[in-house]
C-alpha positions as CSV (number, residue, x, y, z in Angstrom):
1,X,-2.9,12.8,32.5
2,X,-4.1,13.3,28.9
3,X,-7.8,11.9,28.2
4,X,-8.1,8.6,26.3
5,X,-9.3,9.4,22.9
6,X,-12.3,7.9,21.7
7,X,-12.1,4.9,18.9
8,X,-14.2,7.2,16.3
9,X,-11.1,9.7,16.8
10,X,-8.0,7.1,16.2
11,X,-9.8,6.0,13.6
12,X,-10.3,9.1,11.5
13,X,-7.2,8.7,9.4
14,X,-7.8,5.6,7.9
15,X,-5.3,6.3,4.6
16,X,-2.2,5.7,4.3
17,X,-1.8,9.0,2.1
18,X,-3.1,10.6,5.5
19,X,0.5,8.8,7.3
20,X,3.9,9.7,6.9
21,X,6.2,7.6,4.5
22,X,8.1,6.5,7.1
23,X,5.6,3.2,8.3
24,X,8.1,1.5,10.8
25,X,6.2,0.5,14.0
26,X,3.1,1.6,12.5
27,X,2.7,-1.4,9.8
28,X,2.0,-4.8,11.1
29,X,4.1,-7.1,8.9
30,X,1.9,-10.2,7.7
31,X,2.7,-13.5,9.4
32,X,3.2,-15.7,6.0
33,X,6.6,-17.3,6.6
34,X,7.9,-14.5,4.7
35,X,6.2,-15.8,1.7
36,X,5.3,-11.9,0.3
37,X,8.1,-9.9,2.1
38,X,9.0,-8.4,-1.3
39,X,12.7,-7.7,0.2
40,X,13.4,-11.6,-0.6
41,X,12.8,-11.2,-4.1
42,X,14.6,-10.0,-7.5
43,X,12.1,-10.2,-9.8
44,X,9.2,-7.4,-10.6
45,X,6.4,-7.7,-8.8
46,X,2.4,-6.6,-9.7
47,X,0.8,-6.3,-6.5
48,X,-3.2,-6.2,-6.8
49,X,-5.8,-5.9,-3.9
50,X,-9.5,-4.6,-3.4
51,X,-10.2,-1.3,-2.5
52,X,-8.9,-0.2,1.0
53,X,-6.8,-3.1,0.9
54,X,-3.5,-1.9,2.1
55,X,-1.7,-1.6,-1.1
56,X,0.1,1.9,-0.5
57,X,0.6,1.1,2.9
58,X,2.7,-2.6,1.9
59,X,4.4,-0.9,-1.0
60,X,5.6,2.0,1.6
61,X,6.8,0.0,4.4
62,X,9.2,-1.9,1.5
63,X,10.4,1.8,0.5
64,X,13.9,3.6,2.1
65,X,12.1,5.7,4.4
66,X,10.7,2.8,6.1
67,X,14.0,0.7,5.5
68,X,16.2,3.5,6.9
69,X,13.9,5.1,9.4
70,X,14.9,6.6,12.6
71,X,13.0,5.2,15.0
72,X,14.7,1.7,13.8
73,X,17.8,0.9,16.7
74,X,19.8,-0.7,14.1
75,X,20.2,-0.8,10.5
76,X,22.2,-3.6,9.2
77,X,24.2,-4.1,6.0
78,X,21.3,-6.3,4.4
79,X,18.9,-3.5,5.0
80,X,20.8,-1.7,1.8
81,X,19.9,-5.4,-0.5
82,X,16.6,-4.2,-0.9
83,X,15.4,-0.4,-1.4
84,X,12.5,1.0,-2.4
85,X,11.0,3.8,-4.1
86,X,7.4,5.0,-4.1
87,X,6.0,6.6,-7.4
88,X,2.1,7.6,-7.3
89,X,0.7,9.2,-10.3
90,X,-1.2,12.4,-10.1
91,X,-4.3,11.1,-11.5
92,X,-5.5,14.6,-13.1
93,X,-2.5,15.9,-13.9
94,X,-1.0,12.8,-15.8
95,X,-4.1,12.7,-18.0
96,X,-3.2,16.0,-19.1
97,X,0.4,14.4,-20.8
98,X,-0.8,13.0,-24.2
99,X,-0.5,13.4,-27.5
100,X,-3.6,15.5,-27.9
101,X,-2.2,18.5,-25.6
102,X,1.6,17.8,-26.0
103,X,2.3,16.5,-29.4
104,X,5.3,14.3,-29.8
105,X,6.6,15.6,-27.2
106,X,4.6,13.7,-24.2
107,X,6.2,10.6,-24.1
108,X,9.5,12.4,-23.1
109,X,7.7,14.6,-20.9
110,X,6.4,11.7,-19.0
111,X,9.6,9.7,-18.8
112,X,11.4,13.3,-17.5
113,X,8.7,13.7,-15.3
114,X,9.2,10.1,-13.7
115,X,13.4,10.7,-13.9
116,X,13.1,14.0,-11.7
117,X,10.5,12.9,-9.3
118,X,12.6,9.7,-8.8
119,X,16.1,11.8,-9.3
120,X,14.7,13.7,-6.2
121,X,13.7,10.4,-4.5
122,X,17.2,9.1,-4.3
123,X,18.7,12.2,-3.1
124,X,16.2,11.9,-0.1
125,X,17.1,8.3,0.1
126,X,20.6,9.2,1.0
127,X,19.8,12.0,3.3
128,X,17.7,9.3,5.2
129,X,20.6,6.8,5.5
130,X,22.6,10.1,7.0
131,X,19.6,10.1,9.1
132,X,19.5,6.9,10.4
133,X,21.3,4.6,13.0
134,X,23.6,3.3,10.1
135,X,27.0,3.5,12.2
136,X,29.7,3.3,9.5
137,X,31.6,5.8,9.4
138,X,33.5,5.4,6.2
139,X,30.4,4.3,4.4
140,X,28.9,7.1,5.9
141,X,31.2,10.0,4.5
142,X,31.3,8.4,1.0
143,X,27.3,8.5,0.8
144,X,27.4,11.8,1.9
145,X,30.2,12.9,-0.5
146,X,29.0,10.5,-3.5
147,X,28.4,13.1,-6.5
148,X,25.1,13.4,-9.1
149,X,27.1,11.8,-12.5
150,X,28.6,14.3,-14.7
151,X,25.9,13.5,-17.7
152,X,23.0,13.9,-15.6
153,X,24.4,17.3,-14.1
154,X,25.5,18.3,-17.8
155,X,22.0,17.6,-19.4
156,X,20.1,19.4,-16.4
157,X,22.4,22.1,-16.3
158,X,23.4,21.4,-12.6
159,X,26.2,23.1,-11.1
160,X,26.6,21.6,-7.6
161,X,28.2,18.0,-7.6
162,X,27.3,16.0,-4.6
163,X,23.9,14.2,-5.2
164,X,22.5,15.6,-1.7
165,X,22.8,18.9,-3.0
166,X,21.3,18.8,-6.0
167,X,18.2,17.9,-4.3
168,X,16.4,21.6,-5.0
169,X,17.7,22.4,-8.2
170,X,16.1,18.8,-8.9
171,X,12.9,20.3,-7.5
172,X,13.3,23.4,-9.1
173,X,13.4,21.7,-12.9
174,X,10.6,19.4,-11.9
175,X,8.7,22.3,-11.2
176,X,9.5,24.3,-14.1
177,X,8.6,20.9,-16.5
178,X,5.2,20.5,-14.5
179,X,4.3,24.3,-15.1
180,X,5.6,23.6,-19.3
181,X,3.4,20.2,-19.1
182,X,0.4,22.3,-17.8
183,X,0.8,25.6,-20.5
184,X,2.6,24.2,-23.2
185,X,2.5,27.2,-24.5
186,X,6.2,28.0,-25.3
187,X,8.1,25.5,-28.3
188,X,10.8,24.6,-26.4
189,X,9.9,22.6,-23.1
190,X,13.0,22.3,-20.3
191,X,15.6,19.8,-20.6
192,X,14.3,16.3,-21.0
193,X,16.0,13.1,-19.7
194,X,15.8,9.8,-19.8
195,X,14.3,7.6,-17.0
196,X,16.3,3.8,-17.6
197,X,19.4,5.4,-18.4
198,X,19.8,7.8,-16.0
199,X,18.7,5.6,-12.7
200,X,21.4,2.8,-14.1
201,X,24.2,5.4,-13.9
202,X,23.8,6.1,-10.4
203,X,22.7,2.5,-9.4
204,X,26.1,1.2,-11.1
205,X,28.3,4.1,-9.6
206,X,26.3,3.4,-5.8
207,X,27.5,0.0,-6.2
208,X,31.1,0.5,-7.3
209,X,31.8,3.5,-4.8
210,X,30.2,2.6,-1.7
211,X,30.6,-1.2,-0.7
212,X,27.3,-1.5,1.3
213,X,25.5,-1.0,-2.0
214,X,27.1,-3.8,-3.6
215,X,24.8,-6.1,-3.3
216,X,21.8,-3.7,-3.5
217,X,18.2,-4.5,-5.6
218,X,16.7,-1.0,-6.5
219,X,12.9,-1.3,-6.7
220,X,11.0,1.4,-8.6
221,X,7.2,0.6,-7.3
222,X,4.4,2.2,-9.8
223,X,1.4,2.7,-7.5
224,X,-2.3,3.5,-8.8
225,X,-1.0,1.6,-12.3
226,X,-4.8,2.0,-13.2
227,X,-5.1,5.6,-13.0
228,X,-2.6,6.0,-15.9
229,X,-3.1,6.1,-19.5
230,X,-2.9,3.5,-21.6
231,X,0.3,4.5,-23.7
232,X,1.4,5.2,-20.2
233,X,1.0,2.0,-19.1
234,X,2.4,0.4,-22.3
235,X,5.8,2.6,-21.4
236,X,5.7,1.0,-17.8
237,X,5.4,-2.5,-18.8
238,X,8.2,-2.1,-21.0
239,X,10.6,-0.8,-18.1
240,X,9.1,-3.9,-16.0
241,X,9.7,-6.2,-18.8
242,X,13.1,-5.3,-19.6
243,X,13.8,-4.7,-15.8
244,X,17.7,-5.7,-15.0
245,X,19.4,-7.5,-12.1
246,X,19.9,-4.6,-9.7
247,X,17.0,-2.0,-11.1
248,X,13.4,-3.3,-11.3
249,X,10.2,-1.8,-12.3
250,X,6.8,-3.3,-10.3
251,X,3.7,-1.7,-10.3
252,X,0.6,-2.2,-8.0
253,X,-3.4,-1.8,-8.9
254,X,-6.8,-2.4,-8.2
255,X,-7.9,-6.1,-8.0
256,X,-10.2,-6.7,-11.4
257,X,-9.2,-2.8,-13.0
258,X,-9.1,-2.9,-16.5
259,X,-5.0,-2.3,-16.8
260,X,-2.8,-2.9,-20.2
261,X,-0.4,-6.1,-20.2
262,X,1.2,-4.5,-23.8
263,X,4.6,-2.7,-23.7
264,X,5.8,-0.7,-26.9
265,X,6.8,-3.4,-28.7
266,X,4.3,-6.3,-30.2
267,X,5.4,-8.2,-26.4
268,X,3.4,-8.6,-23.3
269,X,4.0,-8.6,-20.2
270,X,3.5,-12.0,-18.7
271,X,2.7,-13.8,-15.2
272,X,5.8,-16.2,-14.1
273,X,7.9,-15.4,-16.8
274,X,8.1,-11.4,-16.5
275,X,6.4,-10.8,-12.9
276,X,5.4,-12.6,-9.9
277,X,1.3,-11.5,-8.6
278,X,0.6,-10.9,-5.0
279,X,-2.4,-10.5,-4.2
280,X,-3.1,-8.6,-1.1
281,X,-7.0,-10.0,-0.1
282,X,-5.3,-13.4,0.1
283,X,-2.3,-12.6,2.2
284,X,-5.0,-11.1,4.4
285,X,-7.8,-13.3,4.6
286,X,-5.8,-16.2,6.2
287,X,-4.9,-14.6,9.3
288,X,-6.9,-11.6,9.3
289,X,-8.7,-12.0,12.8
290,X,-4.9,-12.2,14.1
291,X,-4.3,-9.0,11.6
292,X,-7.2,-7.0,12.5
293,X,-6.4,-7.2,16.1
294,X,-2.8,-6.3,16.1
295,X,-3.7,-3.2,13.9
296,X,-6.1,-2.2,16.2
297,X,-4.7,-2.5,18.9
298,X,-1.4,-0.7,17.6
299,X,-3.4,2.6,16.7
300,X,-4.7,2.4,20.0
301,X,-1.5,2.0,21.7
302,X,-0.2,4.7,19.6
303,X,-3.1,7.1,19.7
304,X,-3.0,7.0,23.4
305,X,0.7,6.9,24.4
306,X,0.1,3.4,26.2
307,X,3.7,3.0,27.8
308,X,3.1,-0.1,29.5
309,X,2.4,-1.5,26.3
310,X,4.8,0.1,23.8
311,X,6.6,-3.3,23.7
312,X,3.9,-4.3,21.3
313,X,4.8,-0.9,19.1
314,X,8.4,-2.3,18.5
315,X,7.5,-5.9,17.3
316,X,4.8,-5.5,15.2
317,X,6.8,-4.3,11.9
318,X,10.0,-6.0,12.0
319,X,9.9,-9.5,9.7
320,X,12.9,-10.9,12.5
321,X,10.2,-11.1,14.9
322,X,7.7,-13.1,12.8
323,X,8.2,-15.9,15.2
324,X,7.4,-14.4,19.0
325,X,3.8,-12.9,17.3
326,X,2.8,-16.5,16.1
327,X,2.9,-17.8,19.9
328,X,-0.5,-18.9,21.2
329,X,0.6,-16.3,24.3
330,X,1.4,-13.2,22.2
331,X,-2.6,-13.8,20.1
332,X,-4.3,-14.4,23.4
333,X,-2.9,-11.6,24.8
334,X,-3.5,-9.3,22.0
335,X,-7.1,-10.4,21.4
336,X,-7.3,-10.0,25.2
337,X,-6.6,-6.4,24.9
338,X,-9.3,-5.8,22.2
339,X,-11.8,-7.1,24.3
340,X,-11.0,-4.9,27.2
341,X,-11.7,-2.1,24.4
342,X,-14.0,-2.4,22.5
343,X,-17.3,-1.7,23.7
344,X,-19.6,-4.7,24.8
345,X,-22.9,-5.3,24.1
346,X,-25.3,-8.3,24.5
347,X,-26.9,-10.0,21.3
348,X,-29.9,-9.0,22.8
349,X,-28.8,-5.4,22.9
350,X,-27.8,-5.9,19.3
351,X,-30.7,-7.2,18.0
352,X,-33.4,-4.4,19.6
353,X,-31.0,-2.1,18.0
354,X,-31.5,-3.6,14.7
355,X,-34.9,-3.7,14.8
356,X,-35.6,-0.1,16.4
357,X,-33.2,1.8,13.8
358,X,-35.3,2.0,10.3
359,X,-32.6,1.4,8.3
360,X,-31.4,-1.9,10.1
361,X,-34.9,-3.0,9.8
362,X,-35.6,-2.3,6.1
363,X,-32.4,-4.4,5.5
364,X,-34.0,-7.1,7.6
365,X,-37.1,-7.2,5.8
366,X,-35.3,-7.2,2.7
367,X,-33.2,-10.3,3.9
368,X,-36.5,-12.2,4.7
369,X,-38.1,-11.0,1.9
370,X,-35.5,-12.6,-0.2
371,X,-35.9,-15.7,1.2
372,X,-39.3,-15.6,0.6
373,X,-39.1,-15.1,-2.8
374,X,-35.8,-17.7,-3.0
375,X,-39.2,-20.3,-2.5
376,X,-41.6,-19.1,-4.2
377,X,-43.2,-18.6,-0.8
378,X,-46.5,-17.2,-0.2
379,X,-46.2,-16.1,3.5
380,X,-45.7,-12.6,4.5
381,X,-42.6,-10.7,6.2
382,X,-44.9,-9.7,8.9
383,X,-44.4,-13.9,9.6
384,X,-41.2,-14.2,10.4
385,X,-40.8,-10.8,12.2
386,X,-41.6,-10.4,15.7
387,X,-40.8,-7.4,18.2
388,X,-41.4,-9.8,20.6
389,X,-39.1,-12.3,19.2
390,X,-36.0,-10.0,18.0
391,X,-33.2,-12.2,17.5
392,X,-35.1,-15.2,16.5
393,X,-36.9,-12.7,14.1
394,X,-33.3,-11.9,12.4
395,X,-32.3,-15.5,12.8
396,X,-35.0,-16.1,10.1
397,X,-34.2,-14.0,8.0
398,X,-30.7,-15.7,7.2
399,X,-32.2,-19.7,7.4
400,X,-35.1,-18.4,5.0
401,X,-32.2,-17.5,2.8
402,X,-31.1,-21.3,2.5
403,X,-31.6,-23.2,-0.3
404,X,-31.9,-26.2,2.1
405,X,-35.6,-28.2,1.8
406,X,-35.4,-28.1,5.8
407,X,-35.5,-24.0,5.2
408,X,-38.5,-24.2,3.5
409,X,-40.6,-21.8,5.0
410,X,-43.4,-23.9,6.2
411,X,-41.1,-25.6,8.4
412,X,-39.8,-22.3,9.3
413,X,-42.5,-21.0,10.4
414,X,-44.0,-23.4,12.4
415,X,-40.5,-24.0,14.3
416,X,-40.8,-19.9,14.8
417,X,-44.7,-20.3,16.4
């Protein structure tokens, strides 16, 4: 039997850029009544949310490797209505395309850079749905048959036709433009292309070839918005702005970054009219106790190969099953677990811990000696801290820190005596 690994071990990868892009059973789908499942809506999003919020990790379990994953039993025809596509800039290396290094030449660089890295996207998205559980048979020869357009192969200089392919003579372009972008040295870069233009030809010849994209919503999902430019953002905005029925641009930041609403024209971007704003801290803060649990104890499920309790693995992502994780049973049983966990320790235990570890009880002091001064007190920290007394010592430091006349820290003190 393998050892049970520690919680300081599970724990160790705690980013999402650390996990593959394929998030099924290992994202716990939020319990709003579908309220920010971004499947369930066709118009562009901008996603904010404090540091270590989850933003990479939402945006990547609403992308096709997620939609069309593997380890999912069944993919249905409305799995194809919505599909994803994760775009993160490379903070260092995007700085580098502007004006200053490139000349006129770096807005087309960036859009061709975006076009290949998105061309090569959708060729994995296809080899994914080939991949998957998707059991039609017709649809599944066309998608593997459907061809790159003739313009897009023309202006790259591609020879091979089917769009699978093309895949690393994609990557071999989009390595050969990131190399020109980085020594600019020579006058004429490699083939630019254009980002809109391009993606519309394939999503309109997806939809007329192959039924089961009919209906399909393609959703280009800007992460790390802040880490661009600004004329990089402007170009962004404008795609979102102008975004059409079945191609939309969203983007995704930090909660409070300074980020450009302008596009390339004298319009803005604007809430209600041009986007819709979710905000990850409060999708989480309403149920995050219920939240916290179920991620925990999915990684430890996970982490440790728990068989008896892989049921919990295959309901945890999957919006269809909203329903059975509301139940009073499923969050007893699930908080249940966590205590059988985590490690227990008295209040007691807790508090001599504080109070022996010097950095715990510098913080303390500081706590009461903010109270103190909150009153203009004249009393000393030394009266309100006791070893003797350790958690009604750290009790007093958070009543001292109430504005309340019954706080006052005469009162206090005499109660503490």
């Amino acid at each position: 039997m393998s050892r049970i690994r520690s919680l300081s071990e599970i724990f160790a990868k705690n980013r999402t850029e650390e996990l593959p892009d394929d998030l099924w059973k290992m994202f716990v789908h939020p319990r709003n009544e579908g309220r920010f499942d971004l499947k369930k809506w066709t118009k562009p999003t901008v996603l904010v949310g404090g540091r270590g919020s989850g933003k990479t990790m939402f945006l990547k379990y609403h992308c096709h490797p997620t939609t069309f994953s593997p380890k999912k039993d069944i993919i249905r025809n409305e799995d194809f209505e919505f599909i994803g596509f994760h775009w993160r800039p490379d903070t260092f290396f995007t700085q580098n395309i502007n004006e200053k290094l490139l000349g006129e030449k770096w807005e087309r660089s960036f859009n061709s850079l975006m076009t290949l890295t998105l061309l090569i996207d959708f060729a994995k998205m296809l080899e994914n749905i080939l991949r998957s559980k998707f059991n039609s048979k017709d649809e599944i020869e066309k998608i593997a048959s459907f061809e790159l357009p003739k313009p897009i192969r023309q202006k790259l200089g591609i020879k091979k036709e089917k769009f699978i392919d093309c895949k690393e003579e994609l990557e071999d372009i989009n390595f050969d433009l990131c190399n020109w972008i980085n020594s600019p040295d020579s006058s004429i870069p490699p083939s630019f292309i254009d980002l809109v233009s391009s993606l519309k030809l394939i999503t309109e010849r997806l939809s007329i070839n192959i039924s089961v994209f009919q209906k399909s919503i393609f959703t280009i999902f800007v992460d790390e918005f802040e880490n661009l430019t600004n004329q990089q953002q402007k170009i962004i905005n404008t795609w979102l702005k102008h975004s059409s029925q079945n191609l939309i641009f969203s983007i995704a930041h930090k909660k409070h970054s300074e980020v450009s609403r302008e596009t390339k024209s004298q319009e803005k971007i604007v809430g209600r009219n041009d986007f819709r704003l979710i905000d990850l801290d409060e999708i989480y803060s309403k149920d995050f106790e219920n939240l916290a649990a179920e991620v925990f104890v999915l990684k430890w499920i996970q982490d440790n190969h728990i068989t008896e309790l892989e049921e919990f693995i295959d309901i945890c992502s999957d919006p269809e099953l909203i329903s059975t994780r509301r139940s009073d049973k499923y969050l007893k049983n699930i908080k249940f677990i966590v205590q059988k966990i985590l490690p227990k320790t008295t209040m007691s235990e807790i508090s001599e811990d504080i109070l022996k570890n010097n950095a715990l009880n510098n913080k303390l002091k500081n706590l009461i000696d903010s109270g103190l001064k909150l009153h203009n007190s004249d009393y000393l920290i030394s009266d309100f801290l006791d070893p003797n007394y350790k958690q009604a010592s750290i009790v007093n430091g958070a009543l001292l820190n109430r504005k309340s006349k019954s706080m006052f820290p005469e009162i206090l003190h005499k109660e503490f005596l």
